[in-house]
C-alpha positions in Angstrom: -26.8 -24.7 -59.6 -24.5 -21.7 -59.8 -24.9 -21.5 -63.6 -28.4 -20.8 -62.9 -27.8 -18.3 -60.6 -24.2 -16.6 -61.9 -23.2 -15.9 -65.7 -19.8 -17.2 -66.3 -18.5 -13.9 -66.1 -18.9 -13.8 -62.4 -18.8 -18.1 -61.4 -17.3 -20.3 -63.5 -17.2 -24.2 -62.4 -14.6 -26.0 -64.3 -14.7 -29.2 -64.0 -11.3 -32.1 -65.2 -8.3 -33.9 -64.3 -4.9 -32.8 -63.6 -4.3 -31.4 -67.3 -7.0 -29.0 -66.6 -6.0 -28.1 -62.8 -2.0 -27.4 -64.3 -3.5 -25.4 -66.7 -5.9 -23.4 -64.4 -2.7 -22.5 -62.4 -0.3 -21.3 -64.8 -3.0 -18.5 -65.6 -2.4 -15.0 -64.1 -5.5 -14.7 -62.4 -5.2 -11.9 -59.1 -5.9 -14.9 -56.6 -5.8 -18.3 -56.2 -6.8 -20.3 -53.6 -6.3 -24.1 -53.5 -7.6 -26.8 -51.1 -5.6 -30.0 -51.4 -3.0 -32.3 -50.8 0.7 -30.6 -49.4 2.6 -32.2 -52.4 0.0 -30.6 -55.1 -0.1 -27.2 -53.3 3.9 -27.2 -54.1 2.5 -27.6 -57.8 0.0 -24.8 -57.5 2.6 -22.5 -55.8 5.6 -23.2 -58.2 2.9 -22.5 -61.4 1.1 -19.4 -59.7 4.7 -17.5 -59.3 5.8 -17.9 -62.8 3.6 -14.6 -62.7 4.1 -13.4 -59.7 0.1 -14.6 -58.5 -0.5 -14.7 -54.8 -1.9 -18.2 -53.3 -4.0 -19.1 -50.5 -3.5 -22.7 -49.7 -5.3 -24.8 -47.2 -3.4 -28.1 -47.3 -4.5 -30.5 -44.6 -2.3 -33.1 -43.3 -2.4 -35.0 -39.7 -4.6 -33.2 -37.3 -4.1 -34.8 -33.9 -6.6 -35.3 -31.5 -5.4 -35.4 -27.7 -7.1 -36.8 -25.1 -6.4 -35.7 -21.3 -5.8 -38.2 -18.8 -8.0 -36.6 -16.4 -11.6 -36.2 -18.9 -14.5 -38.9 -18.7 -13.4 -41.0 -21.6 -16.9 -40.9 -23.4 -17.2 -38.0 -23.0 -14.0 -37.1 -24.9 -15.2 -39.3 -27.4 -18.1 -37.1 -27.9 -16.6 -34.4 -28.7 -14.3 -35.5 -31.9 -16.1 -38.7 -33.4 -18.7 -36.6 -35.5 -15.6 -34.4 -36.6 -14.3 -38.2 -37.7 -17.3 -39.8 -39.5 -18.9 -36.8 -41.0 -18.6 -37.4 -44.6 -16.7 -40.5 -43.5 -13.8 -38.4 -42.6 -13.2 -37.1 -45.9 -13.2 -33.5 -45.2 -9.6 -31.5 -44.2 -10.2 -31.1 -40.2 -11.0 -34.9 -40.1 -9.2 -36.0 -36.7 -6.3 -37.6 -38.7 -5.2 -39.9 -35.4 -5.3 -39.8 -31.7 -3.0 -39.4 -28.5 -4.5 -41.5 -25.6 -2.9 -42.1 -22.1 -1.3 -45.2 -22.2 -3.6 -46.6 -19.6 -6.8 -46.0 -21.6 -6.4 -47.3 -25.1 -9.0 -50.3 -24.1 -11.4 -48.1 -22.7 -11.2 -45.9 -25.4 -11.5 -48.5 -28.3 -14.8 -49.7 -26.4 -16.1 -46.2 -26.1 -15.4 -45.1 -29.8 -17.1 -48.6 -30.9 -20.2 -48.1 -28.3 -20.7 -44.2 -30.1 -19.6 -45.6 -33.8 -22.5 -48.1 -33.8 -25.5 -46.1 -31.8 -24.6 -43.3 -34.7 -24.1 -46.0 -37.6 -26.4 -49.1 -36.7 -25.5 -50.2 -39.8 -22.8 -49.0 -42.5 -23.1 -50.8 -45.9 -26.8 -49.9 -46.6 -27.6 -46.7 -44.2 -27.0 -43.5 -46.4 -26.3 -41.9 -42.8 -22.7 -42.9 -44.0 -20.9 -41.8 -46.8 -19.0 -43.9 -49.0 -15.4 -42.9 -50.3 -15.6 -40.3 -53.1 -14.4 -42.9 -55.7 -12.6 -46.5 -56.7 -8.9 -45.4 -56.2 -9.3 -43.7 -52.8 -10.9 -47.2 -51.4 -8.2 -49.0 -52.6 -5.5 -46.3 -51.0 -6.9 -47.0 -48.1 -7.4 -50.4 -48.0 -3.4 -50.9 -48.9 -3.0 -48.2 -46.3 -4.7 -50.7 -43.8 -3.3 -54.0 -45.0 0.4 -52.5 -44.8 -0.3 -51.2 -41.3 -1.1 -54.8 -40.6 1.9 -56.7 -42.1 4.2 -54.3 -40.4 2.3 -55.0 -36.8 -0.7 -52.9 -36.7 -3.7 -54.0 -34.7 -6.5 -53.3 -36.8 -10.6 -52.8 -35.3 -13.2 -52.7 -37.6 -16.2 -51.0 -36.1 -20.1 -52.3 -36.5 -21.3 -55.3 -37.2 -21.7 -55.2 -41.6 -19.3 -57.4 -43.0 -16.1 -55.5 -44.7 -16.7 -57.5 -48.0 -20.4 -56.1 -47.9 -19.4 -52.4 -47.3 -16.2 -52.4 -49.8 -19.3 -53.2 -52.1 -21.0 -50.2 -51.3 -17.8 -48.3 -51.5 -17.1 -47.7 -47.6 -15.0 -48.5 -45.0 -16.1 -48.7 -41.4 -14.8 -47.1 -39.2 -11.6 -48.6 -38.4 -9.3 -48.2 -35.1 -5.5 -48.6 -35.4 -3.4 -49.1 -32.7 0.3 -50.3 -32.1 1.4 -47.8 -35.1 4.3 -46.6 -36.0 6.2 -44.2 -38.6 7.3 -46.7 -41.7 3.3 -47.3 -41.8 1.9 -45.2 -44.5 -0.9 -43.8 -42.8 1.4 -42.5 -40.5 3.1 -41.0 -43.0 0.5 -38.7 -44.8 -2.9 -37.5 -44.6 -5.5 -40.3 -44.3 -8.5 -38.7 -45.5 -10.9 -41.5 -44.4 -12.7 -43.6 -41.7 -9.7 -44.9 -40.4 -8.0 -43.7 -36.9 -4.8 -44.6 -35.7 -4.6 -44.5 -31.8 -1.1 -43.3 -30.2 -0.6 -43.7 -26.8 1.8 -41.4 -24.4 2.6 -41.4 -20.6 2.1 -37.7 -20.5 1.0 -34.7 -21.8 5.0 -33.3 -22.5 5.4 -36.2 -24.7 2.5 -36.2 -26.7 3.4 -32.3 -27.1 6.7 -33.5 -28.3 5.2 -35.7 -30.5 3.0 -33.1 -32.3 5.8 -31.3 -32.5 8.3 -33.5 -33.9 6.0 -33.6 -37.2 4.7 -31.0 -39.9 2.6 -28.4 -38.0 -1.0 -30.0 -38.9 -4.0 -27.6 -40.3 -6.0 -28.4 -37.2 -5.5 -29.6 -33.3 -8.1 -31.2 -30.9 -7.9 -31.3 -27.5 -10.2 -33.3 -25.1 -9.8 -31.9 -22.0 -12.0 -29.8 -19.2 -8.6 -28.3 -17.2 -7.7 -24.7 -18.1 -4.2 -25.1 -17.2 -3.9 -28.0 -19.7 -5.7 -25.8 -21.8 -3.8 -23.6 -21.6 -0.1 -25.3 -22.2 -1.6 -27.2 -25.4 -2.1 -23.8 -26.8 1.3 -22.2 -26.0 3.3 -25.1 -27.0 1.9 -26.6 -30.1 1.4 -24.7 -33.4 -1.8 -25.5 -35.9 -3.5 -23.5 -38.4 -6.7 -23.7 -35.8 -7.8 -25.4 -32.3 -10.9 -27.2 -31.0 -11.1 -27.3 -27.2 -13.5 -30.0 -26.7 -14.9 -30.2 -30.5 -13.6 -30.9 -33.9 -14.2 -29.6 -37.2 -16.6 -27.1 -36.1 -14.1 -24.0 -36.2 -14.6 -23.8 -39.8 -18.4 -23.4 -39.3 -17.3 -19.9 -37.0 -18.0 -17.7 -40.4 -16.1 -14.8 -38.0 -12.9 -16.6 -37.6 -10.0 -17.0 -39.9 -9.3 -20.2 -41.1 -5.9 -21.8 -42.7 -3.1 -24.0 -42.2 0.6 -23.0 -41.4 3.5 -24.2 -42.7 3.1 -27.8 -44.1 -0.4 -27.4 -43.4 -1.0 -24.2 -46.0 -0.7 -20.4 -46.1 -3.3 -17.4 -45.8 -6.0 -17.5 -44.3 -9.9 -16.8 -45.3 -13.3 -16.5 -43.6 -15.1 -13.3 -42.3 -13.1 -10.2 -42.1 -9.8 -11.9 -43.0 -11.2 -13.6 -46.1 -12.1 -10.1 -47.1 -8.5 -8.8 -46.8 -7.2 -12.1 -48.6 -9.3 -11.4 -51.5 -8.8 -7.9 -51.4 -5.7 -5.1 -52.2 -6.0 -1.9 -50.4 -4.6 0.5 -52.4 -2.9 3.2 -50.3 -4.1 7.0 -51.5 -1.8 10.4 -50.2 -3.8 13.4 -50.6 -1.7 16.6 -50.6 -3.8 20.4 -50.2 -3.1 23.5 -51.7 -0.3 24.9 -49.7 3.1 22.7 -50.8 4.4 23.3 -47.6 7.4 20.7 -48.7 9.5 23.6 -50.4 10.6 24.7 -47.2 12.8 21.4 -46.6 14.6 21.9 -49.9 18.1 21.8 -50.8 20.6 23.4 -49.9 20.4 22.0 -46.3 21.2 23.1 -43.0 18.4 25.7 -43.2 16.5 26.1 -39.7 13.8 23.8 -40.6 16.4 20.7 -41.7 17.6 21.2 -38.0 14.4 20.9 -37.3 13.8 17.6 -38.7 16.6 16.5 -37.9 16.4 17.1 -33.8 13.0 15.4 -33.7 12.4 13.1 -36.4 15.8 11.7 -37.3 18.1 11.5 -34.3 
């Protein structure tokens, strides 16, 4: 479509493998900017400043979704579970896993399932839901799931088509994991899929410690209608961007910057600050006429160095 529109002087689409994409990188273009995994981004990085070529990278990695104690449970549900399934959550602002009050890991397993299958009556046939872009990222996370469970992971796979039926098709359900913890490997990096790990906290302090215990995450979701909580999520958690009560749907804000921080990626783009990403002001001094800078010539200690001195320099 854009070689239709755009000679290949203006948009070029390259398509290949890694041998192309190591390539692409080592080149000294003015910009690059590259959406990916954090351990590839190093790659990019490390190749773009062989010559000296400044990078924009949006990374990803394990957006957290918290859910306040006090919000109507479905409602909270509401708000992140299109962010989740949309494209089956293979986008980068994908709600990578969940922090529920300990008390209402039931009740929100029956909500998510109750909203999962009113928007998916059906998975393996209904082109409502995507499938996983390819072979090898259904078998990630299938050995992804299956390790979860050997190492005491209680898996819940959402509608009613059988798993063998959808892994034809190339899907995975939605799938709900809860009783997680850190040697499980999708609790370890970006899961990029329909599968959402539940963490449960006794309150809010310690599922801010949790965030923060981790690499800062490209995005962070908070369910909750109370300013104040609001208000401390903000001030004590860093993300590349928020959602109060949504998810995903900053990057639709054309007008606001988007990109990760630390882990998560550099630079930022979108709107006005996409413009100055993609752009190098180059800084102009215009002198007139009268050099008026002969008068501050050596030798010094002339009236007009005392001058200078008195109100500029001490």
């Amino acid at each position: 479509m854009l070689g239709d529109v755009f000679s290949n002087e203006k948009v070029a689409v390259i398509c290949g493998g890694p041998d192309v994409a190591a390539h692409f990188s080592a080149k000294p273009f003015d910009h690059l900017i590259f959406t990916g995994s954090t351990r590839i981004g190093k790659i990019v990085m490390a190749a773009a400043a062989k010559n000296l070529t400044p990078v924009t990278l949006e990374l990803g990695g394990k957006s957290p979704t918290i859910i306040d104690d006090d919000i109507d449970i479905n409602d909270a549900v509401s708000r992140f579970i299109l962010g989740k399934t949309l494209n089956a959550g293979q986008t980068c602002v994908a709600p990578d896993y969940i922090l529920c009050p300990s008390g209402r890991v039931d009740e929100l397993k029956h909500a998510i399932s109750k909203q999962f299958t009113k928007m998916y009556p059906s998975v393996a046939n209904n082109s409502d839901y995507g499938a996983m872009i390819n072979d090898a990222q259904l078998s990630r996370l299938s050995q992804w799931l299956e390790d979860a469970k050997n190492k005491g992971a209680i898996l819940t796979t959402l509608g009613s088509d059988s798993l063998e039926e959808c892994r034809l098709q190339g899907k995975i359900p939605l799938t709900l994991v809860n009783n997680v913890n850190d040697d499980m490997l999708l609790m370890q990096e970006e899961i990029f899929g329909p599968v959402l790990p539940i963490v449960s906290y006794k309150n809010l302090a310690q599922a801010i410690v949790y965030i923060n215990n981790r690499p800062r995450p490209l995005a962070l979701y908070l369910c909750s209608h109370n300013a104040k909580v609001q208000q401390i999520v903000l001030e004590q958690t860093h993300a590349g961007g928020v959602c109060l009560n949504d998810a995903a749907m900053h990057v639709a804000q054309d007008d606001m910057p988007f990109g990760g921080i630390g882990p998560s990626g550099m630079g930022q783009y979108h709107g006005h600050e996409g413009f100055l990403t993609l752009s190098k002001a180059k800084s102009v001094f215009k002198k007139g006429k009268i050099n008026t800078s002969t008068n501050a010539f050596p030798p010094y200690g002339k009236f007009i160095h005392k001058l200078i001195y008195k109100f500029f320099l001490k």
